[in-house]
LUMBA-839315 format. One record per residue (C-alpha): residue number from 1; x, y, z negated; residue in three letters. Coordinates in nm, 3 decimals, always signed. Example, Ala and Ser with C-alpha at 12.3 -4.5 7.8 and 13.67 -1.06 7.14 Angstrom:
LUMBA-839315
   pos        c1        c2        c3   code
     1    +1.230    -0.450    -0.780    ALA
     2    +1.367    -0.106    -0.714    SER
end
This chain:
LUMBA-839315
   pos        c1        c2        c3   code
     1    +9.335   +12.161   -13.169    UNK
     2    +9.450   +12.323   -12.822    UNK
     3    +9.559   +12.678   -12.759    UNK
     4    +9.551   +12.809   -12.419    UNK
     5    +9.638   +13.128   -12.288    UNK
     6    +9.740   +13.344   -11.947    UNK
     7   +10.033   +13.489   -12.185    UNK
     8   +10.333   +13.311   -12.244    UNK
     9   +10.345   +13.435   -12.634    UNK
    10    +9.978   +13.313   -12.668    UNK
    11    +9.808   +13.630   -12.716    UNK
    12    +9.422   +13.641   -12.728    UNK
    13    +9.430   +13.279   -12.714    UNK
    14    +9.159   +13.080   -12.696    UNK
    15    +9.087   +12.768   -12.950    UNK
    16    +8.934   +12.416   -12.870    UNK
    17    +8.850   +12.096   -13.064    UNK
    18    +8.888   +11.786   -13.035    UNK
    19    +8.575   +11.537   -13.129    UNK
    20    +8.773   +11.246   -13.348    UNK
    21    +8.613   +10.970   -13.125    UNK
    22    +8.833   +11.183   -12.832    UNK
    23    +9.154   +11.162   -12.719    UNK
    24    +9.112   +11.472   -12.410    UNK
    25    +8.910   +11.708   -12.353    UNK
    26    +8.827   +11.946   -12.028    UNK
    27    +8.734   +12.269   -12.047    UNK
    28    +8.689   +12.560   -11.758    UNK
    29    +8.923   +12.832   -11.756    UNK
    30    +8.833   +13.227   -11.620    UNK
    31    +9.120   +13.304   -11.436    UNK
    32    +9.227   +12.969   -11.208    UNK
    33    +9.461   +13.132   -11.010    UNK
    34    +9.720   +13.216   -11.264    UNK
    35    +9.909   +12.976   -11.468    UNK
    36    +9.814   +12.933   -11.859    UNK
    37   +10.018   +12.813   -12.144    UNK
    38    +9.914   +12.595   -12.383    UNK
    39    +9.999   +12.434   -12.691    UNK
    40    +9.876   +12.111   -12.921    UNK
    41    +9.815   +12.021   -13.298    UNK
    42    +9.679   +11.729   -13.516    UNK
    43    +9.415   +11.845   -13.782    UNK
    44    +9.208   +11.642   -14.024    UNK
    45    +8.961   +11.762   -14.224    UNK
    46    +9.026   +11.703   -14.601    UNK
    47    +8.764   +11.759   -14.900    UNK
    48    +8.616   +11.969   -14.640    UNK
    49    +8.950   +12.178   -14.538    UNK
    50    +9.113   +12.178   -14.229    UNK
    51    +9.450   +12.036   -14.269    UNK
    52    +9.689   +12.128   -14.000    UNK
    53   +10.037   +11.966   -13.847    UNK
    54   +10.304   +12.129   -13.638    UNK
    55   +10.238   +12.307   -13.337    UNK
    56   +10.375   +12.123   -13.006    UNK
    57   +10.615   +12.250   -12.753    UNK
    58   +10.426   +12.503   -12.525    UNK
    59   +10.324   +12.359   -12.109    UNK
    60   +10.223   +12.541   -11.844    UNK
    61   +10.016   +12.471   -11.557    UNK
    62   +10.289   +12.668   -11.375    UNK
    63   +10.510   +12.403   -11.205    UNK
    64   +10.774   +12.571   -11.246    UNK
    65   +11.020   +12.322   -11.310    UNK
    66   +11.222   +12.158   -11.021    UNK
    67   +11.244   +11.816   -11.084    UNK
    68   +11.442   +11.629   -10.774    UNK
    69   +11.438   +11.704   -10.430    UNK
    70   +11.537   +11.514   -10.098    UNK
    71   +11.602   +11.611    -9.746    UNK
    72   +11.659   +11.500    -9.374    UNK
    73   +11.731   +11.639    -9.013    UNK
    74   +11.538   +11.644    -8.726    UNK
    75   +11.582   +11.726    -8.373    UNK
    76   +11.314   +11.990    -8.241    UNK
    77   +11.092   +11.764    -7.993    UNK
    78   +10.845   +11.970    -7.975    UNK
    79   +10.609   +11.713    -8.010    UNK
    80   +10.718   +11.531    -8.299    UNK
    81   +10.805   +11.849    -8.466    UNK
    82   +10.399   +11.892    -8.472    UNK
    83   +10.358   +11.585    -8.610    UNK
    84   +10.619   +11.623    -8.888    UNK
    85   +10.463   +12.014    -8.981    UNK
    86   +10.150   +11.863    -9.009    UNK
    87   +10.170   +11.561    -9.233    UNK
    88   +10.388   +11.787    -9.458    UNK
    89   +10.063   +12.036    -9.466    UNK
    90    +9.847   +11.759    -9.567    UNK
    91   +10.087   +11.634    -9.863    UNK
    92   +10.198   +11.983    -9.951    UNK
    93   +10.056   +12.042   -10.350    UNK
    94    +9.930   +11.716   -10.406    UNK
    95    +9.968   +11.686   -10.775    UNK
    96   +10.028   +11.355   -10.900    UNK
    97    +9.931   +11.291   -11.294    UNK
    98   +10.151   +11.108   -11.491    UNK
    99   +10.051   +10.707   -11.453    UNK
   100    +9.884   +10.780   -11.094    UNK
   101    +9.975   +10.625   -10.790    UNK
   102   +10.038   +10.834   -10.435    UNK
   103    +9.972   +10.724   -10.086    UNK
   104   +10.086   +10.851    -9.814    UNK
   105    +9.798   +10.746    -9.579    UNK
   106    +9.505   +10.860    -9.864    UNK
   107    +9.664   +11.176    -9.879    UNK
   108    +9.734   +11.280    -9.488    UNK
   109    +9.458   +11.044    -9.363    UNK
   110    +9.414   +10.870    -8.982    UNK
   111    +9.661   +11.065    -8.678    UNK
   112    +9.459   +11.191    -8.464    UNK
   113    +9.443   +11.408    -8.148    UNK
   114    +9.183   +11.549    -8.337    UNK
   115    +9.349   +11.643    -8.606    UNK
   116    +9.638   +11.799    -8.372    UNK
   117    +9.865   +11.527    -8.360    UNK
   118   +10.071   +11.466    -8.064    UNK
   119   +10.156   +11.174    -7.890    UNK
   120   +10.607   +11.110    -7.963    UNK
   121   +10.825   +10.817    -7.980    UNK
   122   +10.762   +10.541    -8.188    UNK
   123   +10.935   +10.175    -8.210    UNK
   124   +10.768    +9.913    -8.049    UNK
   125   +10.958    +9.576    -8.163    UNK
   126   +11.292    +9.581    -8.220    UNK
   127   +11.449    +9.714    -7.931    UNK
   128   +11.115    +9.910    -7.751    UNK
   129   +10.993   +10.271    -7.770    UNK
   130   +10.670   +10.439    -7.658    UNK
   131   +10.469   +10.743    -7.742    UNK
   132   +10.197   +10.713    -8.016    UNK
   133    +9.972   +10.943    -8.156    UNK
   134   +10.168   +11.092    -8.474    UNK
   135   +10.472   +10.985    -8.401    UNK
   136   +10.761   +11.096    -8.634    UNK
   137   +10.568   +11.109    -8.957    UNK
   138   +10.786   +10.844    -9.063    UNK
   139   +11.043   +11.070    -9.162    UNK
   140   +10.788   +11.261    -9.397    UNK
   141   +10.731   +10.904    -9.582    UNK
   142   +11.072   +10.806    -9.582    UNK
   143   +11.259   +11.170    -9.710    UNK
   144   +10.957   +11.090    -9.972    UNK
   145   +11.077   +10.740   -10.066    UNK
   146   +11.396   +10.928   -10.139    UNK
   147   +11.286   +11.188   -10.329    UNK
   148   +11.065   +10.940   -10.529    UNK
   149   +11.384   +10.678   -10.582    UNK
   150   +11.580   +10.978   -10.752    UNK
   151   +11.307   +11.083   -10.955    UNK
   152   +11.338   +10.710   -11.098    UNK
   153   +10.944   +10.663   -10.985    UNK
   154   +10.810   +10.327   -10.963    UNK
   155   +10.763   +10.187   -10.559    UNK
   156   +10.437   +10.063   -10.549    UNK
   157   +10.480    +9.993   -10.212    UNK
   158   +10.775   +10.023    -9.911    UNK
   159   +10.817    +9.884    -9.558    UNK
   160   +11.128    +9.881    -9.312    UNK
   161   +11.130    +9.999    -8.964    UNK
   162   +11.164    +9.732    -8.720    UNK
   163   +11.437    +9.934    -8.613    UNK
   164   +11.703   +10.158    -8.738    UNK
   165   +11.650   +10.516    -8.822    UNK
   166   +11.901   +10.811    -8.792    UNK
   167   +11.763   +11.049    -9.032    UNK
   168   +11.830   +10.838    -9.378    UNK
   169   +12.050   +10.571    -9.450    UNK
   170   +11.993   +10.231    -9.378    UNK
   171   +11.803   +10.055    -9.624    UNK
   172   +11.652   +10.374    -9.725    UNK
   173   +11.348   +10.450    -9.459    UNK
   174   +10.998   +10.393    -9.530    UNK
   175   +10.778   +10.293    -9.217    UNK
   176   +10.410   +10.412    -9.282    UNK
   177   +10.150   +10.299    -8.998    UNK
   178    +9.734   +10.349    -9.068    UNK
   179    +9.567   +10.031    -9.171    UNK
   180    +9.829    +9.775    -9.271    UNK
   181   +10.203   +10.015    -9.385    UNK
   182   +10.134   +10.292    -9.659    UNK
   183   +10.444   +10.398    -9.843    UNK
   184   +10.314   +10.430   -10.228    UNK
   185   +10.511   +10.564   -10.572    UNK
   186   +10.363   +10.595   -10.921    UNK
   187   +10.431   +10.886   -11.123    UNK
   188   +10.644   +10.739   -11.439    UNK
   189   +10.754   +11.080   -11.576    UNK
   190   +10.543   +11.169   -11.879    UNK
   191   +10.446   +11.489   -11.656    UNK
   192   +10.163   +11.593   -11.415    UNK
   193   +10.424   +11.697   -11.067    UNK
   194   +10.358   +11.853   -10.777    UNK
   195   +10.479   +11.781   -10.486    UNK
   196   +10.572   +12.014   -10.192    UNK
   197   +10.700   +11.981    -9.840    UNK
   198   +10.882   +12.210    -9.634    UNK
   199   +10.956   +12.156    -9.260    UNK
   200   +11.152   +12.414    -9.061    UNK
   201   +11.468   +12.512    -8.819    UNK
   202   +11.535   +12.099    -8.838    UNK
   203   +11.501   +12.019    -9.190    UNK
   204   +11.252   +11.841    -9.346    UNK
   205   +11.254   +11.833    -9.796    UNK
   206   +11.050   +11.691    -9.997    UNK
   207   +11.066   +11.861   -10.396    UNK
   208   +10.895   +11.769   -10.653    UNK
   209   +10.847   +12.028   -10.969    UNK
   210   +10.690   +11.952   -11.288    UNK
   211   +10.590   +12.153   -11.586    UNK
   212   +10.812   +11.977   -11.791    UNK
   213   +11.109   +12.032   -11.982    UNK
   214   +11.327   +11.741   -11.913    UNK
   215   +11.509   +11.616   -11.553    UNK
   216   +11.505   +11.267   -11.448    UNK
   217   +11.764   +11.025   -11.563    UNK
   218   +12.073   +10.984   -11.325    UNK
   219   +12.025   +10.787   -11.042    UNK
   220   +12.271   +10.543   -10.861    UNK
   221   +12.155   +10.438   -10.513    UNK
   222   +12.349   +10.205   -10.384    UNK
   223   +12.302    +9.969   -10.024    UNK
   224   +12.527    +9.654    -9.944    UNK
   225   +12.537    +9.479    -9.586    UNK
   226   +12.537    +9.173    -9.509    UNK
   227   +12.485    +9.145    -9.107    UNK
   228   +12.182    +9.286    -9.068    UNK
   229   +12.074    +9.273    -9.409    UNK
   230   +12.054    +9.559    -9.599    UNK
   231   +11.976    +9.509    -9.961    UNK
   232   +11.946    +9.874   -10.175    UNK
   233   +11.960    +9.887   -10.537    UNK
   234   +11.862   +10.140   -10.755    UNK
   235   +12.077   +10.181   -11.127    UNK
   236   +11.981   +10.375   -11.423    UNK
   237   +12.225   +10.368   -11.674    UNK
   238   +12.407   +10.049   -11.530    UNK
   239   +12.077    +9.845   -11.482    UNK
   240   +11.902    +9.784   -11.164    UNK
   241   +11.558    +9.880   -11.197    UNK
   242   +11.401    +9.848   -10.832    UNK
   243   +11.544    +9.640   -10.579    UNK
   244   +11.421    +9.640   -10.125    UNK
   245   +11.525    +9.460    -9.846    UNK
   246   +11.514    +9.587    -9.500    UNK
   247   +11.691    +9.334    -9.173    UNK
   248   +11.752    +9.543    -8.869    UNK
end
């Protein structure tokens, strides 16, 4: 049985069942624009009763909740400043369900002068630079890798920078580039998130809110060197859990 309501003390709510065979159900709500509150219960039908169990914790559809948050600075090229406001439009409240994997090149698609991205630096090798259409969206990928490593997210899928970056540690960037980089994360929480972006007067954050109740465990990033190896480890409670190597 599901309760759902615009009021946070359930008033006027509205009832739904269940078919046994089910284990969701969608229904359409009047008011989209406002957040509801709902709340769960087991029933079985017994000698032709309704037998109920406890009523769940109440959710919103409000994400309300901050769950982590990461940030890096940029230097106002004009240019690449574009590039950086528009990739963060493009991911800004994507909502990412619990089990589902995000990409950053399905969600802000191709760069393109079309699309109103300019052409800014962008490595070519490992000691070159030229402009490229887009350039700088790198950042946006890689202040998401960090978000998404605090969160305690799976990596689906990471790549290095041929060279080294200024605006994250080393060991910590995530190169994107359309058709053959994508910087990917799974959503491991047991909680839909959304994800927003903000990018203004030089800093660029990535937060992620949820409509949970509970934060994510505590995270221990740590990068050794060895030359140019740089080999980061991720610990939750004493354990490594997700392991990347990056050579610069």
């Amino acid at each position: 049985q599901i309760q759902y309501s615009t009021s946070k003390k359930l008033k006027n709510a509205k009832t739904v069942f269940v078919n046994k065979s089910k284990t969701s159900k969608k229904f359409k709500v009047k008011k989209a624009n406002k957040p509801y509150y709902v709340r769960v219960r087991a029933y079985t039908v017994y000698k032709g009763k309704k037998k109920y169990g406890k009523w769940s914790k109440k959710f919103t559809t409000e994400f309300g909740k901050l769950y982590e948050y990461y940030s890096t600075y940029y230097v106002n090229n004009p240019n690449r400043t574009t590039n950086l406001k528009l990739a963060c439009k493009a991911i800004d409240g994507t909502i990412v369900y619990p089990g589902e994997v995000f990409s950053f090149n399905q969600t802000v698609g191709i760069r393109t002068a079309g699309k109103g991205y300019k052409p800014a630096p962008i490595f070519t090798g490992t000691t070159g630079h030229e402009d490229g259409v887009g350039g700088g969206v790198c950042q946006v990928a890689s202040t998401m890798f960090n978000a998404a490593l605090y969160c305690n997210f799976a990596i689906v899928e990471r790549h290095q920078h041929s060279q080294r970056v200024v605006y994250c540690p080393l060991g910590r960037d995530a190169a994107i580039f359309w058709g053959s980089e994508d910087f990917k994360f799974r959503n491991t929480s047991k909680f839909p998130i959304k994800i927003r972006m903000y990018c203004a007067d030089g800093k660029l954050t990535c937060k992620i809110y949820t409509n949970g109740y509970k934060k994510p465990p505590k995270v221990k990033l740590a990068v050794s060197q060895s030359g140019k190896s740089f080999t980061l480890r991720r610990y939750v409670k004493g354990k490594v859990n997700y392991t990347t190597k990056s050579y610069y």
